[in-house]
C-alpha beads as a LAMMPS data file, in Angstrom:
LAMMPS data file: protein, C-alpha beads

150 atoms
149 bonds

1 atom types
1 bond types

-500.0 500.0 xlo xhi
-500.0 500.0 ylo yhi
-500.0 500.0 zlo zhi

Masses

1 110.0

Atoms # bond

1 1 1 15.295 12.575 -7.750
2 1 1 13.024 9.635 -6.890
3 1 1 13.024 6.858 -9.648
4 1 1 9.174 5.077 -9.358
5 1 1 9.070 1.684 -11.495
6 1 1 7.245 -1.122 -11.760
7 1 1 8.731 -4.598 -10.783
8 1 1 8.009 -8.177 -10.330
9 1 1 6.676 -9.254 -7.138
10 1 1 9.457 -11.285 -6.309
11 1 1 12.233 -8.568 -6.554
12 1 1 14.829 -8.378 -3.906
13 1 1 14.139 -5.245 -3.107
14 1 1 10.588 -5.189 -2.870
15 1 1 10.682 -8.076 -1.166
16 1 1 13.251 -6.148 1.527
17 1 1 10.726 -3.551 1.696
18 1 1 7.799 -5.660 2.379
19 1 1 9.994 -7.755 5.438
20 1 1 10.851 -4.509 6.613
21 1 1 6.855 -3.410 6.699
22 1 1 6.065 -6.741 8.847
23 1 1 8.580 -6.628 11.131
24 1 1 7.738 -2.669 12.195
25 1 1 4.157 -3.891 11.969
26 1 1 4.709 -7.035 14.154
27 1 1 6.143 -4.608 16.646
28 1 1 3.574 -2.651 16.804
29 1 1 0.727 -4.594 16.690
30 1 1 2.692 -6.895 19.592
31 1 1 2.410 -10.082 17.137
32 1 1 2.427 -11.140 13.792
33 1 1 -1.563 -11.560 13.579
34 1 1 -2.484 -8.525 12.126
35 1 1 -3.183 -8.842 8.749
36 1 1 -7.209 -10.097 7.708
37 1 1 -7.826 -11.792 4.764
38 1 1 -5.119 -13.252 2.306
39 1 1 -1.716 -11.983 1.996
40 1 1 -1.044 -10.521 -1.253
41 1 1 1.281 -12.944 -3.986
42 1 1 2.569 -12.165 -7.472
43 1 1 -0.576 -14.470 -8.441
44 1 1 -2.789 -11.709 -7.036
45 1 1 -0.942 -8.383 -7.524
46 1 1 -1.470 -6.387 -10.748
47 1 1 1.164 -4.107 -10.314
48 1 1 4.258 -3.574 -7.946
49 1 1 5.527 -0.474 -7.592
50 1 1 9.118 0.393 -5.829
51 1 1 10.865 3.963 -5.084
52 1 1 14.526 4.371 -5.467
53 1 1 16.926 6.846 -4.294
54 1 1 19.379 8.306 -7.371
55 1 1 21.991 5.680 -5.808
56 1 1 19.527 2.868 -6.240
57 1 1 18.747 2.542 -2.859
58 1 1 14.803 0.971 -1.843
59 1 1 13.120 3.658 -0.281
60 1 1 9.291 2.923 -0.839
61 1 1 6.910 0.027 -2.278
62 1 1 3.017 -0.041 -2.884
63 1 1 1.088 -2.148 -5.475
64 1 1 -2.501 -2.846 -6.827
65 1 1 -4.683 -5.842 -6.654
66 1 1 -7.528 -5.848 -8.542
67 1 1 -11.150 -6.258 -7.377
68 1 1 -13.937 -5.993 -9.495
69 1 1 -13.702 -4.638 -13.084
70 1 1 -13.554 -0.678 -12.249
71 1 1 -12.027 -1.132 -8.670
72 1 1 -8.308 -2.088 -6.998
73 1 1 -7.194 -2.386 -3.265
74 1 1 -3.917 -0.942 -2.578
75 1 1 -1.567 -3.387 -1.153
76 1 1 2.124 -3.132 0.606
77 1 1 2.042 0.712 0.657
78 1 1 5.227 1.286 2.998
79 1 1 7.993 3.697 2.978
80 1 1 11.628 3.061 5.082
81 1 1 11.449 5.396 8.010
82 1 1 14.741 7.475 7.123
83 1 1 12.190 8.755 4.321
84 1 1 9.052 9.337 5.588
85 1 1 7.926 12.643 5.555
86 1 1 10.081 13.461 1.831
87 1 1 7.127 13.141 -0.299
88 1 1 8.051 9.831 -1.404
89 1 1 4.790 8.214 -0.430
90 1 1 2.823 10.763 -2.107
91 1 1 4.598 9.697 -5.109
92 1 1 4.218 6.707 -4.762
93 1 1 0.032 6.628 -4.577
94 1 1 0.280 8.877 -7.188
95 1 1 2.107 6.424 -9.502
96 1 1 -0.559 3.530 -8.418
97 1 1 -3.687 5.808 -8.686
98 1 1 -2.225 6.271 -12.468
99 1 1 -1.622 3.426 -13.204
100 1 1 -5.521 2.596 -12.609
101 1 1 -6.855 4.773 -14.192
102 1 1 -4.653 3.282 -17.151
103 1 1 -6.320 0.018 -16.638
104 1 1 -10.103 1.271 -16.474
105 1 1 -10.034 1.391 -12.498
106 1 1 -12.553 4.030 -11.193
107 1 1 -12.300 3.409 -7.248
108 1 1 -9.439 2.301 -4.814
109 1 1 -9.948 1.006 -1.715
110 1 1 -7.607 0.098 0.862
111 1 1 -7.023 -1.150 4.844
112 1 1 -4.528 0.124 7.412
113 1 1 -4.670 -1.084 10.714
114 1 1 -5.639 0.993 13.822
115 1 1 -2.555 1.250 14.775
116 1 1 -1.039 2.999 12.164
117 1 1 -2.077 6.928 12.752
118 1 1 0.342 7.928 10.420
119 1 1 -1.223 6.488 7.210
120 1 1 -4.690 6.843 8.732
121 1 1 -3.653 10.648 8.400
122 1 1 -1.903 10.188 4.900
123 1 1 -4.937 8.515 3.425
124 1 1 -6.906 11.405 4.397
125 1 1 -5.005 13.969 3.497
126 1 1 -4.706 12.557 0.177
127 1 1 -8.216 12.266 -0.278
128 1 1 -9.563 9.174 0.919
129 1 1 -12.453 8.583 2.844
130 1 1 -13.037 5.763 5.613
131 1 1 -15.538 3.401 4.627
132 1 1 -16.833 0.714 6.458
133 1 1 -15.109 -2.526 6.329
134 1 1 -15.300 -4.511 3.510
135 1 1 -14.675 -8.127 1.845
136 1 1 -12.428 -10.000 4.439
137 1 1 -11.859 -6.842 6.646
138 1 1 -15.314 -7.121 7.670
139 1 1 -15.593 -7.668 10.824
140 1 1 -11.915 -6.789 11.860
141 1 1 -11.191 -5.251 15.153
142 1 1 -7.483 -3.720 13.828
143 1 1 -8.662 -2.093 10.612
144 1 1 -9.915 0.988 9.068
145 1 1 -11.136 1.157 5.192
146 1 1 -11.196 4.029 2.683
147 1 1 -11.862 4.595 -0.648
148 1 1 -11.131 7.285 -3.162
149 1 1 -12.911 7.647 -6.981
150 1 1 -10.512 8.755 -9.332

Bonds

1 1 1 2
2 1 2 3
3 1 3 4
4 1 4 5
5 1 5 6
6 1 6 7
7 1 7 8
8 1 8 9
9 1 9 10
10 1 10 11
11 1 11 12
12 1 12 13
13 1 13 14
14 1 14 15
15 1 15 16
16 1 16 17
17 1 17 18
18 1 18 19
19 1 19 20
20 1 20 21
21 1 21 22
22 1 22 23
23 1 23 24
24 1 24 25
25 1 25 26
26 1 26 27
27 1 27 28
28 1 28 29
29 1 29 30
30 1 30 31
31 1 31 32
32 1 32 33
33 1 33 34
34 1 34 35
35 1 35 36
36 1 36 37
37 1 37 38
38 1 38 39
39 1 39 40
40 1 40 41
41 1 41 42
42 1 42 43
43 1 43 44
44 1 44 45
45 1 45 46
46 1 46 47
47 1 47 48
48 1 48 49
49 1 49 50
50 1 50 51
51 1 51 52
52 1 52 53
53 1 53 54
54 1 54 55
55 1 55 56
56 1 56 57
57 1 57 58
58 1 58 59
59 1 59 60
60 1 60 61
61 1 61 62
62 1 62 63
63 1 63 64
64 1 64 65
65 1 65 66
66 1 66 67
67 1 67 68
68 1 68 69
69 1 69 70
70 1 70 71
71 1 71 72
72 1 72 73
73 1 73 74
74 1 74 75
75 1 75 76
76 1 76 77
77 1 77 78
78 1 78 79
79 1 79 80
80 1 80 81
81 1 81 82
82 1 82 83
83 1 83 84
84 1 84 85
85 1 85 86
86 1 86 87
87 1 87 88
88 1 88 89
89 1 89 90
90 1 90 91
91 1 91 92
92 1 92 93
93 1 93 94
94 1 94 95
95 1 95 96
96 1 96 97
97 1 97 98
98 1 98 99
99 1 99 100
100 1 100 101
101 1 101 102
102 1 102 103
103 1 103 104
104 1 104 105
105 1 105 106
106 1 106 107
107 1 107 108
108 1 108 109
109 1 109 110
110 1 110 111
111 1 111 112
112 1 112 113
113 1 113 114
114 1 114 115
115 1 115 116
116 1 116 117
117 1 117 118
118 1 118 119
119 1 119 120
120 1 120 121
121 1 121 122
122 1 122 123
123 1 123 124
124 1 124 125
125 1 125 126
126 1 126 127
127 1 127 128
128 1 128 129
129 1 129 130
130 1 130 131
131 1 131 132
132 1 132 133
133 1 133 134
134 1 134 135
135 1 135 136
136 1 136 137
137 1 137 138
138 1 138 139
139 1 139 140
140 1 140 141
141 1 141 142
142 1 142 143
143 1 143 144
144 1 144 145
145 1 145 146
146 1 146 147
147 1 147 148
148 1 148 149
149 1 149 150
C-alpha cells in the first residue's frame, strides 16, 4: 500500500524526486531550458505531496501553489518510471485535488510541456481540459495548459 503525505519542500526525498524529474526532462527536451515562468520554492508552494512504497521508498511527488483565492497550479507532479502505470499518480492528484478543496480552491490549472504525451494523456483522462496558455506560459512554444473545476 501507497503511503501519500505531506512534507516540507526541502525534504530529501522530494527533493530526489524533483532532480530526478529535471534530469529525464532535460533529456528530453535536449536542454535544461524548458521550464517558463518561475521555478517553484518552499516560499511559493502550499503543499508538497510525496508517495512512498510500504518500505519507504520515494515513488511519486506533486504539490500546489496557489493562485488566486479559489484557484492552484499543480507543480512537480512526477512519478519514478519503475512505477508509472501502478496508479500511483492517480493517487497522487487525487490527494492534491483534496487537499484544495480543503483550502476553498475551486479550479486547478496546470502546464506540461509538449513533449510529455504521457501526462498530456493522464491529464485528460483524469478530467482536465487544455486551456490556452496562461500567466507566464503565455506565449510558450513547449507547453500545453489545462484546467479542471472541482
Amino acid at each position: 500500500m501507497t503511503t501519500i503525505e505531506e512534507r516540507p519542500w526541502d525534504d530529501p526525498a522530494g527533493a530526489a524526486l524533483r532532480k530526478a524529474q529535471r534530469a529525464e526532462l532535460d533529456e528530453r527536451y535536449g536542454s535544461d531550458d524548458h521550464e517558463p515562468g518561475t521555478a517553484p520554492t518552499a516560499a511559493d508552494i502550499d503543499l508538497f505531496l510525496v508517495a512512498s512504497a510500504p518500505d519507504g521508498t520515494p515513488l511519486a511527488c506533486g504539490a500546489l501553489r496557489r493562485l488566486t483565492g479559489t484557484s492552484a497550479e499543480i507543480k512537480r507532479m512526477y512519478v519514478v518510471p519503475a512505477s508509472r502505470g501502478s496508479g500511483v499518480a492517480t493517487a497522487v492528484l487525487r490527494a492534491l485535488e483534496a487537499a484544495a478543496v480543503t483550502r476553498g480552491w475551486t479550479t486547478l490549472r496546470l502546464e506540461t510541456g509538449t513533449e510529455q504525451p504521457e501526462a498530456i494523456r493522464f491529464y485528460e483522462r483524469e478530467g482536465y481540459t487544455e486551456i490556452p496558455l496562461f500567466g507566464p506560459y503565455v506565449g510558450s512554444t513547449l507547453s500545453v495548459c489545462y484546467e479542471r473545476t472541482l
